[in-house]
N, C-alpha and C positions, 0 to 999 in steps of 0.2 A: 118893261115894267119899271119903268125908271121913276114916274112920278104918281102918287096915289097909290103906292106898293100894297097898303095896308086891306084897300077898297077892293083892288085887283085880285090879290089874292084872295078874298073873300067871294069876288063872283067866280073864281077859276072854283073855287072848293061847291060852290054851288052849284056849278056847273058839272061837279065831278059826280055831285050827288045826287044829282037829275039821269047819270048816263049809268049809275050804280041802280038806279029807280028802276032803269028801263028792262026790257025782258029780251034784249040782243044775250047773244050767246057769248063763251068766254072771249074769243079772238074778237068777235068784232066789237065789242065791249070795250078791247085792251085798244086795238085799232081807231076806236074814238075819242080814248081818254088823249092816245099819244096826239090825236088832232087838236085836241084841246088844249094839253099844252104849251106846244107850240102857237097855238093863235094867240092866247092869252101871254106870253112870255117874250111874242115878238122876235119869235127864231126861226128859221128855216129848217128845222131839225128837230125833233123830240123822238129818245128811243129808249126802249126798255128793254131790259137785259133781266133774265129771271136763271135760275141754278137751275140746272138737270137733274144733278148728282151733285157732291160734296164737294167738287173741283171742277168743274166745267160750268160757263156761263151759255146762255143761248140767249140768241137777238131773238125777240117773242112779239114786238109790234114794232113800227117804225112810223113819222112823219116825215120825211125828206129822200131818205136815203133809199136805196132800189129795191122795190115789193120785194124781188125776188131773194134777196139777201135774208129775209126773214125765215127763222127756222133752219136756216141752212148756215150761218155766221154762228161758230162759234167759239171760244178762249178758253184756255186754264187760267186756274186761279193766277194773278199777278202779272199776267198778260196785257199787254198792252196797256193805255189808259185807264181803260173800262177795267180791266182784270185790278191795275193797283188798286181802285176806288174799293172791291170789291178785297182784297187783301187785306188794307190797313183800315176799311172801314171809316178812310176820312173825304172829306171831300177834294176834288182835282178840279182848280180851276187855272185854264191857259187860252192865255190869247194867240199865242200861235202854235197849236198841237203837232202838226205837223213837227216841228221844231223838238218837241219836247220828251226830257231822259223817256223810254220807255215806249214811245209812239211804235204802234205798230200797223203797217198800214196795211187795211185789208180790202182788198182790191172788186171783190162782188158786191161792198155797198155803196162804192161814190163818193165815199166821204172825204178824197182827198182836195175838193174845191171846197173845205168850209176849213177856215185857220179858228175860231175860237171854240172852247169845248168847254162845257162845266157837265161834271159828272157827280153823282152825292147818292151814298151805300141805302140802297130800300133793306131795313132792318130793325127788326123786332124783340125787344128785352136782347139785345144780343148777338140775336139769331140773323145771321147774313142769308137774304132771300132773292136779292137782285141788284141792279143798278138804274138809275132812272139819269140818262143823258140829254142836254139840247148843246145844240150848235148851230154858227152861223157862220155869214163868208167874211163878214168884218172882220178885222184883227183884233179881239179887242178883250181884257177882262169882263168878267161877268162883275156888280158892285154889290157891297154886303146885303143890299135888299133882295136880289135878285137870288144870291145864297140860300136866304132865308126864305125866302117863298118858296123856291124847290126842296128843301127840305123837310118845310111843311108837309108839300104834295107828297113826298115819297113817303112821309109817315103814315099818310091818308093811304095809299098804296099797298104800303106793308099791312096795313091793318084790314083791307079790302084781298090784298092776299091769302092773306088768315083766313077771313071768311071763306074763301073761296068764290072769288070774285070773279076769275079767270078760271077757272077749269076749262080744258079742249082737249084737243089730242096732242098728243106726245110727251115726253119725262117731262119737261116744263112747264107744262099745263096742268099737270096731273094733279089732282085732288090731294090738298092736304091733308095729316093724318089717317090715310088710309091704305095707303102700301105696306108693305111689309117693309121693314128697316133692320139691319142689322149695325148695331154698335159696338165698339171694339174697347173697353177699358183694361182695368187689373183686378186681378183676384183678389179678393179681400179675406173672402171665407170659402175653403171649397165646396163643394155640391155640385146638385140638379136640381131645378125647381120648375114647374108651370103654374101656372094661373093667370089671374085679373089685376092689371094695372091697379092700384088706391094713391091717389096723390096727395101727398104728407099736408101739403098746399096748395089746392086745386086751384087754377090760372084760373086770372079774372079777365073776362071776355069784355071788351069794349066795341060794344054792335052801332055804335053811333060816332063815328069819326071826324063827323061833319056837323059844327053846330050854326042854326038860323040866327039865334041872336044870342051875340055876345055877351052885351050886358047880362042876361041870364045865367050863362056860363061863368062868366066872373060872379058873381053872386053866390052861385051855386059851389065854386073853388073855396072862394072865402069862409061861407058856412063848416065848407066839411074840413079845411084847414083849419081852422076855429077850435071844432071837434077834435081833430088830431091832437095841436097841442094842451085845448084840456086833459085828454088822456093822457099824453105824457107828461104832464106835470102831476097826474095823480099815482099816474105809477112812480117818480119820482118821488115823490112824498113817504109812499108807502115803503120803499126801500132806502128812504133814506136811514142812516146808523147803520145799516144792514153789509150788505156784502158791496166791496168799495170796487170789486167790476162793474159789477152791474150799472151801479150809480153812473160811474161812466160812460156806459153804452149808452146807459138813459140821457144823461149828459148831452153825447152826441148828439142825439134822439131831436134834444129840446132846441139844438144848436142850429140842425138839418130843418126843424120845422120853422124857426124864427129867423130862417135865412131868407133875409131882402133879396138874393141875386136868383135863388132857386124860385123865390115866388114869382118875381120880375119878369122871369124866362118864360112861366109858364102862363104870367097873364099877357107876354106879347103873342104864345102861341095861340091863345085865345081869339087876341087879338085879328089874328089872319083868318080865322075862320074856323081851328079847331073848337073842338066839345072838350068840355074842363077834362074827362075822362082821357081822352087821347092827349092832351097836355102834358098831365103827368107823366102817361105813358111814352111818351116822347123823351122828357124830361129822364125818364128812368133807362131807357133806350141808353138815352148818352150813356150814364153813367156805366149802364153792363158794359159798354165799349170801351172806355177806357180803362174799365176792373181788367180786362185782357191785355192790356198795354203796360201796368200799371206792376213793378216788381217790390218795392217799396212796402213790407208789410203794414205798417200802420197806417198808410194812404189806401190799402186794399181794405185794412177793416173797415174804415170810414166813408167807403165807398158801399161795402154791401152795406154799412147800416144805411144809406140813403136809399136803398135798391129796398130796404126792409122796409121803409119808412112809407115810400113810394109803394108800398102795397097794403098796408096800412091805410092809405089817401083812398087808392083805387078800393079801395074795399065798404069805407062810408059812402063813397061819390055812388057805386054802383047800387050796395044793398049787398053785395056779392060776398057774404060772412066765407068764414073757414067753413062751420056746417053749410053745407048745400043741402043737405036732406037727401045727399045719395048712401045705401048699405053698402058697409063691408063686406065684399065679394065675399065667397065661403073659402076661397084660394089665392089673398089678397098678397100679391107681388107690390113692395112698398118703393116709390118712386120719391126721390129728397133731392135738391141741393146740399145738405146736410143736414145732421140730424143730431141730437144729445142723447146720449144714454138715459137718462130720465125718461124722454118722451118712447124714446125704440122698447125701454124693459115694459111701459105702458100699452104697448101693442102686443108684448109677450112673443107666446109661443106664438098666436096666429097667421103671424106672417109666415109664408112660406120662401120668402126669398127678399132681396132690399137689396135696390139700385141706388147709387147716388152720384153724382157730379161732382163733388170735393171728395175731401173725405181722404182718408189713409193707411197702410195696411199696420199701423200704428198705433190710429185713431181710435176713441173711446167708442164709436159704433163699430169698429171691426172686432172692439172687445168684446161686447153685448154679444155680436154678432157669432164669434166663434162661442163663448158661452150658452148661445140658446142651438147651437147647430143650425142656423142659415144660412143659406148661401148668402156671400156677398161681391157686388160687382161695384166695385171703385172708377172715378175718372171717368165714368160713362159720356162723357159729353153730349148734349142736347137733348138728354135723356127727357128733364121735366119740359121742353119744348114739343116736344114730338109724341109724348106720353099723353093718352087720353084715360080717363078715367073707365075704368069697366076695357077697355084694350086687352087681346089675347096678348101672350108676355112670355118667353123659355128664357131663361137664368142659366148661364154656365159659369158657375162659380171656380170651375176647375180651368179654365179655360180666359176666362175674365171676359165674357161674350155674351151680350144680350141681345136676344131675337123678339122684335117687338111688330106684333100684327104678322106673324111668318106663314109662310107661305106653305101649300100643303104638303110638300118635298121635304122643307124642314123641320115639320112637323113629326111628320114619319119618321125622320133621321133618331130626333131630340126625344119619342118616344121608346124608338129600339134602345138607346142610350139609360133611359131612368131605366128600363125593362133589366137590362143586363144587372147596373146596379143593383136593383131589388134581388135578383137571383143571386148575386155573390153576396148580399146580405144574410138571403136566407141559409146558404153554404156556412158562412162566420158562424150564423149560428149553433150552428152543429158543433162547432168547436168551441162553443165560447168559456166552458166548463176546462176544457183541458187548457192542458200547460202548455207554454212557447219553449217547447223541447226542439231542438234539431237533429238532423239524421244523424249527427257526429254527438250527440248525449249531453250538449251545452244547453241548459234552460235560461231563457232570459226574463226576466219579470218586466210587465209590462204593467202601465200606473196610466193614470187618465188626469189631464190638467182640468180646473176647474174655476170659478170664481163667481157665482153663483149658488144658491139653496136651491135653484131649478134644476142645477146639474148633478145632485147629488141621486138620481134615480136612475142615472145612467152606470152609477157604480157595479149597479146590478147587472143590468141591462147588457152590458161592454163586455164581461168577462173581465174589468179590471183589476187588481188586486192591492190596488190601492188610489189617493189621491197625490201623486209626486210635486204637482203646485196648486194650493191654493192660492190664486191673485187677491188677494185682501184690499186693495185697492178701488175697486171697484164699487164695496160698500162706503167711498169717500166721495166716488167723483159721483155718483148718482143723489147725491143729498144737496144742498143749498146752501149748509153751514158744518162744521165739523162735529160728525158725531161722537155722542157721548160712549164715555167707557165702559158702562153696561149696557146700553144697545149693542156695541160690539161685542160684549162678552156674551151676550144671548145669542147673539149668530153662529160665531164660533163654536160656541156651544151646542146648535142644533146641527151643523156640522158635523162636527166629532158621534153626535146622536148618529146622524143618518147614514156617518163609514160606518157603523155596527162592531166598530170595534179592528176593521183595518187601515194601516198607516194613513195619516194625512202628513203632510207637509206644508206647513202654512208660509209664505213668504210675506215678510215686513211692506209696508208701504212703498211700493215703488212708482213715484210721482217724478215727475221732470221732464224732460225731451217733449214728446210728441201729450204725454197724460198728467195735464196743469186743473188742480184743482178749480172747480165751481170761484170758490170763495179764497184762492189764493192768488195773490197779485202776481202776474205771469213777466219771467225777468227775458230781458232782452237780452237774449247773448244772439251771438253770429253762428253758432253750431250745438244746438241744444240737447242735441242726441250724444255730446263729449261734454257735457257741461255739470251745470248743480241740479242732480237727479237721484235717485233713490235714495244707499244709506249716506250720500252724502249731507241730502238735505237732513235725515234724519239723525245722524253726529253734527249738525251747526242746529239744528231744531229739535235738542234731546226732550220737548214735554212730549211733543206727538208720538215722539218713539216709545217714551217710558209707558206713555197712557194704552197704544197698543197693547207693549210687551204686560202689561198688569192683563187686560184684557182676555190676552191668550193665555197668561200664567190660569187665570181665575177660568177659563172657560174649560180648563181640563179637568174640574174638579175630583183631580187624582188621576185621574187616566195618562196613559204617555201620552206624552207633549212629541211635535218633530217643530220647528224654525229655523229659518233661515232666511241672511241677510240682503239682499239682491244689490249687483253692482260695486262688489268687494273689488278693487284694483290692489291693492297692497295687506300686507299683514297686519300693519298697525291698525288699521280701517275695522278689520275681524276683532281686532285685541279690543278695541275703545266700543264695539257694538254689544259684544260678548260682557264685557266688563257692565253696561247698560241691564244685559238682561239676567246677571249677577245680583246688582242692587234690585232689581227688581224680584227675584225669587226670595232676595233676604227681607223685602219691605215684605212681603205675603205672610212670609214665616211667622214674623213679628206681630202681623194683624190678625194670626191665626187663620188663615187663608189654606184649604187644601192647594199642597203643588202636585204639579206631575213625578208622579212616581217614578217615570222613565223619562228624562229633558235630550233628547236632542238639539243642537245647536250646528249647525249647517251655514253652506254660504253659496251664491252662485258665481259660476267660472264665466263673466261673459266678457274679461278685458284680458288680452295676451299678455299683460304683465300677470297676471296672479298664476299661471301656471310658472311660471320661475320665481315664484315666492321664496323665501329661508322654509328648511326642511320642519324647522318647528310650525311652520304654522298646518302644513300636511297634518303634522302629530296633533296637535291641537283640535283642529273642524274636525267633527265625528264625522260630518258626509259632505260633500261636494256636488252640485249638480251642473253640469255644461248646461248655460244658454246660447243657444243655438244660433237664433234667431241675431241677437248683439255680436257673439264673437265673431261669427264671420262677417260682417259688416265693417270690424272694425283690424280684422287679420287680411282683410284684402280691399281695408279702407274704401270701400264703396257702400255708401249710403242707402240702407236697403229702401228709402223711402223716395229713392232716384229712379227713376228706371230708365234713364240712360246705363248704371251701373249694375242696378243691382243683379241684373239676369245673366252676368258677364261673365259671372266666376260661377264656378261647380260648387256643391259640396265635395262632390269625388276627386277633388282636385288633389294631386300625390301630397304639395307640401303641405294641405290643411288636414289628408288623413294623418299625415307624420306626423303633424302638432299635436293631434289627438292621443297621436299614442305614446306620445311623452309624457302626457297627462294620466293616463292609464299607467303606464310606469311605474310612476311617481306616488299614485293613490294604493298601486299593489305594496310598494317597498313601505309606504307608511300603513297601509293595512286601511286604507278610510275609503268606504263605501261611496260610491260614483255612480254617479248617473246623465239621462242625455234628456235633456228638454227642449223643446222644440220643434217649428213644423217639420225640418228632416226625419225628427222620429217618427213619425204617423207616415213616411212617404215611405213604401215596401223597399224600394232598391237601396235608399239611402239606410234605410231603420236594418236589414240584415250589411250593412258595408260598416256602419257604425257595431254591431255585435261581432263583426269578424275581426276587428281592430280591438278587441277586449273588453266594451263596455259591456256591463249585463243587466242595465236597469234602464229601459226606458219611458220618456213620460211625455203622452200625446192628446189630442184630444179625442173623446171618447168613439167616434165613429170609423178611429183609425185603427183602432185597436185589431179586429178582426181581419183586416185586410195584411197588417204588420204579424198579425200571429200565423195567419194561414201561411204566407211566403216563409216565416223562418223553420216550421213545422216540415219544411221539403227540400231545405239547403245543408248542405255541408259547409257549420263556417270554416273548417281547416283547409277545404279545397278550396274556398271560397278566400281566404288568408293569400293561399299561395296565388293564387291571380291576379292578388292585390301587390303582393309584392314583387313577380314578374314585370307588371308593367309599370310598376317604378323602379326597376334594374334597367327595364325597355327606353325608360325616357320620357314614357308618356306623360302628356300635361295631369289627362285624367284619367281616372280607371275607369268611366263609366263605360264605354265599348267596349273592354275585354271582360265587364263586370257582365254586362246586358248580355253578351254570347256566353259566358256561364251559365246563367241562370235559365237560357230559354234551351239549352241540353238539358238541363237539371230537369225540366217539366216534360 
């Protein structure tokens, strides 16, 4: 196809869609397309390589090479030729294969009489589905037309894949979307969930891969290209003045649509024979491939907005809106790439469970997410690929594992699972009224975290006996501009209503790391989780702080007040915050403003410098609360938002329970009231390891409460003390194996 590349490739795709027409079955389907092109491409060879599973390729048709090698050929991922293509997802072209890094020669198809190979990834938004190879005996490169024409076909391919164009027998033929898949992410939020697939953003089907005429196609790109950037210049419009991210995304937006090279691309794929539809989606292919290549975060943003943009195109081209007109299952399991808080609190309680592809155990949907009690599973990879709309779905949040289409074994399994759960529910129940007394006469108060008006009916519900964090934050990032200081004093206020009168503890605005406002311009540092975040930003930005601290003064009216300042590293930090909500009680005074009768004024312990503060500032903070979740992140400097690191260290580990109770020490000789926040409170083994080390307050979230109360209500923490301290005389790294064989005599 050296000459008339443009004509040739246009009868090869007509040809492909005359043999996609025909009512030949999967294999001999595949076994004509590979005759096809080879005859049209002028090779001795054309072969197709399709995945079985996640890491294995299999030979699935062949033109040259020995029938019998088909089906029976086949590689791990990065194997050979074929395996790299399939790897890096780029193309491999060599004129003499044999020769080349990586060649691996495999002996049942013959292939060792042909020196030139050109291989190029069959892949979809992404998604690696196979390899599409020709070869011949010549020695010789393949030339950039010849590139391009095969990469057309594989996109024609991958998209005929989809369809289900190839179904037969065996893993490789196997009908897409309809096996049972098991995917492996992180826990976001724990639980158990079943139900029905709902996709945040239902994929747009492109059923015509192949277009008759061109000119039409270009025509038809043009118009809805047209359409796009009038959109974006009116959304642009309309935020302009407004919030100066946005504008920028839109920016992008305008940049990605009035790109000569992006349109360029997509009218020479036209050109060859695709439908404007598969253009794009070609077009947008690339880019998911490279977004995996790609570390660079500002070349990653501007990369998904072209992926965003590119569905925006597919979405006029087709007709194919967000509404589809399909209902909200009655047990909608929510399937995202990502997701904002605004949209997830907009679905509410209804979801029973939410999968996502990005996302972070950090992230502002894993906040939403632990606020409404959903399970959430993170990282899920190829979740929104493989996810069909209305799909049976089991969610292990505890576990970070999603069973998608599962099979009736796991079924059974994931059923006995919620079953047990439910019945130690109903057990919590029974106690939820009594105290967390232990068999040794120590009571520990247990407090429920919070940061929603949704979770306030859980106070009841829990057996909590109080609210130990309010996240206040969260009434920032769900809005679009900053809100005003009587809306916030209305919330807090209905707040304070709905404890009926017991402790809340409200925490200050804690923005930065991983949770950057809507409408705040987001700073580039190199480690954002050690950087300018909570009361830092709020001592270099004292209006936000002060308009808070009024907020909260005003929403007590008269009631005790508890706050507290998150992210205190040093004492002067407490002294300049404190000093803030000082002026701020004397402005109320002055305005005649009811203040809180009872002010607490708190801070949280989540950086290892503030436990070796000066002994005044002890005397000073009425209460302390351990973050949990920070300090060990930062006491065994592994990034919990790593998971190469973060699973690597214990909490039971000897030297972080010794640190703890230096901290306990310190809060006894000063007399100030300590507390433990965090997921290890809510975990039974840790939440009685941490009360046996002298903390007596802990603050979890609300579903943890009954499981943390039932296990302390049957331990002895003093026998449970001396275990702890035996195998830190022992040596032991961690206590949790001499912990775990205590407590299973204890029952």
């Amino acid at each position: 196809m050296t000459d008339g590349t443009e004509s040739e490739s246009r009868k090869l795709l007509r040809r492909l869609r005359n043999a996609m027409a025909g009512d030949s079955a999967g294999q001999a389907r595949l076994d004509e397309i590979t005759h096809l092109i080879a005859d049209s491409m002028g090779t001795e060879v054309c072969s197709v390589y399709l995945f079985r599973d996640a890491e294995t390729l299999e030979l699935c048709a062949t033109e040259g090479l020995k029938p019998e090698a088909v089906h029976q050929t086949r590689m791990r991922m990065g194997e050979g030729l074929v395996g790299r293509v399939a790897k890096v997802g780029t193309v491999v072209n060599e004129a003499d294969a044999p020769s080349a890094k990586g060649f691996r020669y495999m002996p049942e198809t013959g292939e060792e009489i042909y020196s030139s190979f050109l291989g190029v990834p069959i892949q979809r938004l992404g998604e690696k589905l196979g390899v599409l190879v020709v070869q011949s005996k010549q020695a010789r490169e393949f030339s950039a037309d010849e590139v391009y024409a095969l990469e057309v076909v594989a996109m024609v391919l991958a998209e005929m894949t989809e369809l289900g164009a190839f179904v037969g027998e065996g893993a490789a033929l196997s009908a897409r979307h309809q096996q049972s898949v098991l995917i492996r992410g992180t826990s976001g939020q724990e639980g158990a969930a079943e139900g029905h697939v709902w996709l945040h953003e239902p994929r747009v089907v492109v059923t015509n891969p192949i277009a008759e005429d061109p000119h039409n196609e270009l025509t038809r790109l043009h118009e809805a290209v047209d359409t796009l950037r009038i959109s974006v210049d009116q959304m642009l419009a309309g935020a302009s003045g407004g919030d100066a991210d946005q504008v920028q995304v839109l920016e992008a937006y305008r940049m990605f649509a009035n790109s000569k090279g992006w349109m360029r691309r997509m009218e020479e794929d036209i050109s060859r024979g695709l439908s404007a539809e598969a253009a794009v989606e070609k077009e947008q292919s690339a880019a998911r491939a490279r977004l995996g290549q790609v570390n660079d975060a500002y070349l990653r943003d501007r990369l998904h907005d072209l992926d965003d943009l590119s569905n925006r195109l597919l979405r006029i081209l087709t007709g194919q809106g967000t509404d589809t007109g399909a209902e909200l299952p009655a047990d909608p399991i929510l399937i995202a790439r990502n997701i904002g808080p605004a949209e997830l609190l907009d679905y509410g309680r209804s979801l029973k469970g939410i999968v996502l592809e990005e996302g972070s155990v950090g992230s502002h949907a894993a906040i939403v997410a632990r606020a409404l009690a959903i399970p959430l599973v993170i990282h899920a990879g190829r979740i929104t690929t493989e996810a069909l709309n209305g799909n049976h779905i089991m969610v292990d949040g505890d576990q970070g594992i999603v069973h998608l289409r599962p099979d009736d074994t796991v079924v059974a399994a994931f059923r006995d699972k919620i079953a047990m759960q439910a019945k130690a529910q109903e057990r919590y129940a029974s106690i939820r009224d009594k105290s967390a007394t232990t068999k040794c006469g120590k009571t520990i108060s247990l407090l429920m975290n919070a940061g929603l008006m949704a979770d306030l009916p859980s106070l009841q519900g829990s057996g909590a006996e109080g609210v130990g964090l309010f996240r206040t934050e969260l009434q920032f990032l769900v809005r679009n501009k900053m809100p005003k200081r009587s809306e916030l004093s209305a919330i807090y206020s209905r707040v304070l209503d709905a404890a009926q009168g017991k402790r809340v503890v409200f925490r200050t605005l804690d923005i930065g790391s991983d949770k950057v406002l809507p409408y705040m311009k987001p700073n580039d540092e190199p480690n954002p989780a050690l950087g300018w975040r909570a009361i830092r930003v709020g001592l270099d930005k004292p209006g936000v702080l002060r308009m808070q601290l009024q907020a909260l003064l005003r929403a007590s009216k008269g009631r005790p007040m508890s706050i507290m300042f998150p992210f205190v590293a040093q004492y002067e930090e407490f002294k300049a915050a404190k000093w803030e909500m000082e002026k701020a009680l004397e402005r109320e005074r002055i305005l005649g403003h009811a203040v809180p009768e009872h002010l607490e004024v708190g801070a949280m312990l989540e950086t290892p410098s503030l436990a070796f503060a000066p002994d005044r500032f002890y005397e000073e903070v009425d209460f302390l609360s351990i973050g949990g979740n920070d300090l060990k992140q930062f006491f065994f400097a592994a990034d919990r938002e790593n998971e190469r690191v973060r699973r690597r260290y214990d909490t039971l580990n000897v030297s972080f329970l010794t640190f703890l109770e230096g901290i306990v020490k310190r809060c006894a000789a000063s007399n100030t009231a300590l507390s433990f926040c965090g997921e290890d409170a809510g975990r039974p083994v840790e939440a009685v390891c941490l009360a046996a080390m002298g903390i007596r307050t802990l603050s979890m979230r609300p579903a943890s409460i009954g499981p943390v109360k039932n296990i302390l209500r049957g331990v002895d923490l003093d026998g449970l003390r001396k275990v702890i301290e035996t195998a830190n005389m022992n040596g032991d790294q961690s206590v949790r194996p001499a912990v775990m064989d205590y407590l299973r005599k204890q029952t």
